[in-house]
N, C-alpha and C positions, 0 to 999 in steps of 0.2 A: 383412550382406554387406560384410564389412570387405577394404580392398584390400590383397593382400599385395603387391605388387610392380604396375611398370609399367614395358615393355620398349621400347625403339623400336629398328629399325634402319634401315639405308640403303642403298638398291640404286642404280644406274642403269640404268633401261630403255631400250633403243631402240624405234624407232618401225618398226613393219611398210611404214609408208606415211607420210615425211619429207615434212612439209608447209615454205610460203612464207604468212608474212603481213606487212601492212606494216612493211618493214624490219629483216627478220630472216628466219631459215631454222630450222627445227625437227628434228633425226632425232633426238635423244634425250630423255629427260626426269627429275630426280632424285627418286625418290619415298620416302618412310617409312611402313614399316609398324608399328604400335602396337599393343602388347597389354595392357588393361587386367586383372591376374589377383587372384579374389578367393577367398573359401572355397572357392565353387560352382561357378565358373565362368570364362570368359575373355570379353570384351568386344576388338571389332577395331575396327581405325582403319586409318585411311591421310591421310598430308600429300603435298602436293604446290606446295613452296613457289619464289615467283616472283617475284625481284628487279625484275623490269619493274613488274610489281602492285601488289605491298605494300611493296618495301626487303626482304624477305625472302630472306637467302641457307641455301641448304641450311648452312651451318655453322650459323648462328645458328639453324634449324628443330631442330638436331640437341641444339645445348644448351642448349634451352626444352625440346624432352624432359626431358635428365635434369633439370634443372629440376623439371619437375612430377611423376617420379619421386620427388625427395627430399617434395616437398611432398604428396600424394596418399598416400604410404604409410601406413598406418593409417587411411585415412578410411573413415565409412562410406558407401558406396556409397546407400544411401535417403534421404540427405540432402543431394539434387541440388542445391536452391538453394544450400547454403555450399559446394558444391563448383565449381558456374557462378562466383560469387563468388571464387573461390580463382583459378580460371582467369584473370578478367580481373583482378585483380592480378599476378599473375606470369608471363601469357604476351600479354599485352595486345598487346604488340609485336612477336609472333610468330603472324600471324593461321592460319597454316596446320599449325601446331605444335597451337595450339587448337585447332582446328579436327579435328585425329585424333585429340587426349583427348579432345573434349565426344563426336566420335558413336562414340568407345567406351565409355563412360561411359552415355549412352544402350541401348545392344546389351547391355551387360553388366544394366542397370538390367532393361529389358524383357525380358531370357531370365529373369531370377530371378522376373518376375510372370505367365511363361508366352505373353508378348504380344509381336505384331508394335509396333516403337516406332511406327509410324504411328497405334495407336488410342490410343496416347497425347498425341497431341500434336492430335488432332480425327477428324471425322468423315471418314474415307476416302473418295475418290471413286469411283463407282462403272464409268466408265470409264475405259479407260488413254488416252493421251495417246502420239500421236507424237512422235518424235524428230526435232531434224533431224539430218542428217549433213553433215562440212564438208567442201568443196571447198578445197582453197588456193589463192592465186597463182600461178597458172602458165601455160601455153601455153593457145590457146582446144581445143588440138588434146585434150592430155591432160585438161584440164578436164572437156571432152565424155565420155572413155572411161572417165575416173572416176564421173562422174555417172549415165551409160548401166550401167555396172556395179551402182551403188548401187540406183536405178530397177530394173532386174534381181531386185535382193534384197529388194524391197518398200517402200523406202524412200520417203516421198511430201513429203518438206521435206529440201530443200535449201540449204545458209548457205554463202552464198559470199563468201568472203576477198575485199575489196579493199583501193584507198588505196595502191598503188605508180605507177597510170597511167590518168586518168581515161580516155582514150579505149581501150585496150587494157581497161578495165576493163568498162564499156558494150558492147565487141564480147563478149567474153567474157556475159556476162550475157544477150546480145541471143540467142546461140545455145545457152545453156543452156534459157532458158526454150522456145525452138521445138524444141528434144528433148525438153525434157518433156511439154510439148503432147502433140507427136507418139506418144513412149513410152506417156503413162497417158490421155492426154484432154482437150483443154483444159479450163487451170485447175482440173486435178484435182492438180498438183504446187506445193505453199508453197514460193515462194522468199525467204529473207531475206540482207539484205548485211551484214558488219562490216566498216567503216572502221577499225578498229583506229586511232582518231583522226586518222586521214590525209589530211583534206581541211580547205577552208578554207568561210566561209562561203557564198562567191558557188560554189567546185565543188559544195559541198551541194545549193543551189538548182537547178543545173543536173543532177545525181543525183538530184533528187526529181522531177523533170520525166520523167526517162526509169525513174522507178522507177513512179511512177504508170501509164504508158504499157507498162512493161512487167511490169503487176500484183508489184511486188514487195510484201510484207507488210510488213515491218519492216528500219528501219534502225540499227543498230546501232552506238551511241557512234561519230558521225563527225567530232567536232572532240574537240579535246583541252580536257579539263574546263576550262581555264582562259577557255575560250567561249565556257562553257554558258547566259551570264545574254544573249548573243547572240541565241540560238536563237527567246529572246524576240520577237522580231520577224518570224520567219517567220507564214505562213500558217497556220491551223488545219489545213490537209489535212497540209502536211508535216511540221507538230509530233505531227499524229496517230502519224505513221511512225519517230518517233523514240523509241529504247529506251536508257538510261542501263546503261553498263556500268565503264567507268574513272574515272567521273563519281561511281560509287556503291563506295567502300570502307565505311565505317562507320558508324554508326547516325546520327551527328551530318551527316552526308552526307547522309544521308536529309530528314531535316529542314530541310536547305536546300535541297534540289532541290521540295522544297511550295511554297519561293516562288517563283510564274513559271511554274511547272509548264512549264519546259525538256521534256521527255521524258513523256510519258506511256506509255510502260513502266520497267519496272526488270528489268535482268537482273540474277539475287545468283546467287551463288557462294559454297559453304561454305570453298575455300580466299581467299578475300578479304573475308570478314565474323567469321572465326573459329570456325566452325560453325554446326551446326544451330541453336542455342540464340538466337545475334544474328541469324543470318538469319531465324529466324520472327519475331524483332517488327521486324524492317526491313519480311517481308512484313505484319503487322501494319496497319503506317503507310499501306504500299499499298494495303489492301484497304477501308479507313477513308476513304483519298482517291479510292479510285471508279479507280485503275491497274489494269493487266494485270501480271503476273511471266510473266518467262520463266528458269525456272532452267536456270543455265550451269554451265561446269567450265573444269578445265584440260584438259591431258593427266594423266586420274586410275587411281588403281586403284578395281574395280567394288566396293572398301569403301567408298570416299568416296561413289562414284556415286548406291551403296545411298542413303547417307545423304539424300543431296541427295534423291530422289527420292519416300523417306519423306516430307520434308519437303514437298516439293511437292505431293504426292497430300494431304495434311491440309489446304493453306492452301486457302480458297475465292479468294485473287484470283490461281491459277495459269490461264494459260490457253495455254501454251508449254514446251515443254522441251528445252533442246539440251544432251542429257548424251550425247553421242557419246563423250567423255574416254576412255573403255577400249575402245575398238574395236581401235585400232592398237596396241596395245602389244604388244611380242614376248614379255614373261613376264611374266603378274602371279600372284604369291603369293598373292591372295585369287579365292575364287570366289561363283559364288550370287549373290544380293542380289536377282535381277530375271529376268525372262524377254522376251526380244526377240523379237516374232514380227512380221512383217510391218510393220516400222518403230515399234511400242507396245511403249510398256513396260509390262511388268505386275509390281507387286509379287509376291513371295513369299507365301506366306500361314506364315510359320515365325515363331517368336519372336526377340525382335533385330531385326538388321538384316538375317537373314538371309543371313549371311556366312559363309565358313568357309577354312578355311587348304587351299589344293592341297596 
């Protein structure tokens, strides 16, 4: 399975539904789609790279492509370990560039053995897993109509954007959760929050007061990593509540957040670990220390999605997913990967990743 070429290109998509998180506004997003081509076959990817994230600017995503173009030509394909290897030498610093060669490299690997890439990487789970879907920053007005809609569509976890207004954020919150009540049942709707690092230690405390109070599940990276040996001193209930996300880029990240154990969850994300490939031994480390995962995204195409998803259906310490990333997107070039029904994802049962080009 020798690789004859490797393609990338670059679009800009917009967003169906232009979200707000702390300190910033969203309507578009720059994505890459990757084709890994070999005798047999073609292997799909997608980046979706984020200078807030990693340092990663779409130019620099672009020429780590050709990059691993020049290097990957001629390789064989079955000899995935010196090709992971190859990866993190020469796109090390490009985690989202990597991150579309390893899960096409992957998809291309497991269409040539006939198999979905999830039975490669473990025992599949046997049921699917809800999504949550996000809410952003905004009026409590539109909040509501947004969520009322999602709810509507089956959706039964909902992530709500905070960290621009502790008190507009709490109002907001306060009447998310009595619609959902209302809508599905009490406490039949998972609510969780991202601070997108936007709070300080003492707002924390006072957000975990009314997060308890207003049964939220999970709180989502609320101080900015450089706090995190902070957190240390909270309470056991509200360190419970706390999930590492901007906290957790790299595997050596990983291994610092075991001491203290700040967070007892980890959100990983293949566009900010490099792929599927670091992201499973980050989950790894987590499932060894006795954490939850909850696998996250950007704004992605359903290639990456796929990916991520694979991944997380194989690790036993998955117990979360927020791979909403391709809901809103106005055009994505990839299709397939997954089936949505009623807020779960369900894998494909196809070889790869179960991707394919619209």
């Amino acid at each position: 399975m020798k690789i004859e070429s490797v393609r990338g290109w670059n679009e800009s998509v917009g967003l169906t539904r232009p979200y707000s998180i702390a300190g910033r506004r969203i309507e578009a997003v720059s994505l890459f789609y990757v084709e890994v081509v070999t005798e047999d076959d073609v292997g799909i990817g997608s980046a979706s790279p984020s200078e807030s994230v990693t340092g990663e600017s779409a130019a620099a995503c672009g020429d780590a492509l050709a990059v691993a173009a020049d290097v990957l030509r001629g390789e064989d394909v079955t000899r995935i370990g010196r090709l992971q290897q190859l990866l993190e030498t020469h796109l090390g610093e490009t985690p989202a560039a990597r991150a579309a060669i390893d899960m096409a490299l992957w998809d291309v690997f497991a269409k040539g053995l006939g198999v979905p890439v999830v039975d490669l990487w473990g025992a599949r789970r046997d049921e699917p897993i809800a999504t949550s879907i996000t809410v952003g920053i905004q009026s409590v007005e539109q909040a509501m109509a947004d969520a009322e809609e999602y709810l509507q569509r089956g959706f039964r976890c909902l992530k709500i954007k905070i960290g621009d207004d502790f008190a507009a954020d709490m109002e907001r919150l306060g009447a998310l959760r009595a619609l959902a009540d209302e809508t599905a049942g009490e406490g039949q709707v998972a609510i969780r929050v991202d601070g997108n690092h936007g709070f300080d230690l003492e707002e924390l405390r006072r957000l975990a007061d009314g997060a308890h109070r207003l049964g939220v599940e999970l709180v989502e990276q609320p101080v900015p990593p450089a706090a995190d040996d902070e957190l240390c001193a909270l309470p056991d209930d509200t360190r419970a509540l706390l999930a590492a996300d901007e906290s957790l880029v790299e595997e050596r990240h990983a291994v610092g957040l075991l001491r203290g154990m700040p967070y007892r969850h980890w959100n990983l994300k293949l566009m900010k670990h490099g792929g599927p490939t670091p992201a499973r031994a980050i989950a790894h480390l987590a499932h060894t220390a006795g954490l939850g995962l909850m696998w996250g995204c950007m704004d992605e195409s359903v290639a990456s999605i796929a990916a991520a998803l694979h991944a997380a259906y194989a690790s036993p310490a998955t117990e979360r997913l927020d791979l909403d990333g391709s809901f809103d997107l106005a055009d994505d070039r990839a299709v397939g990967g997954f089936r949505l029904e009623n807020g779960r994802l369900h894998l494909l049962d196809e070889p790869g990743l179960g991707v394919a080009w619209a």
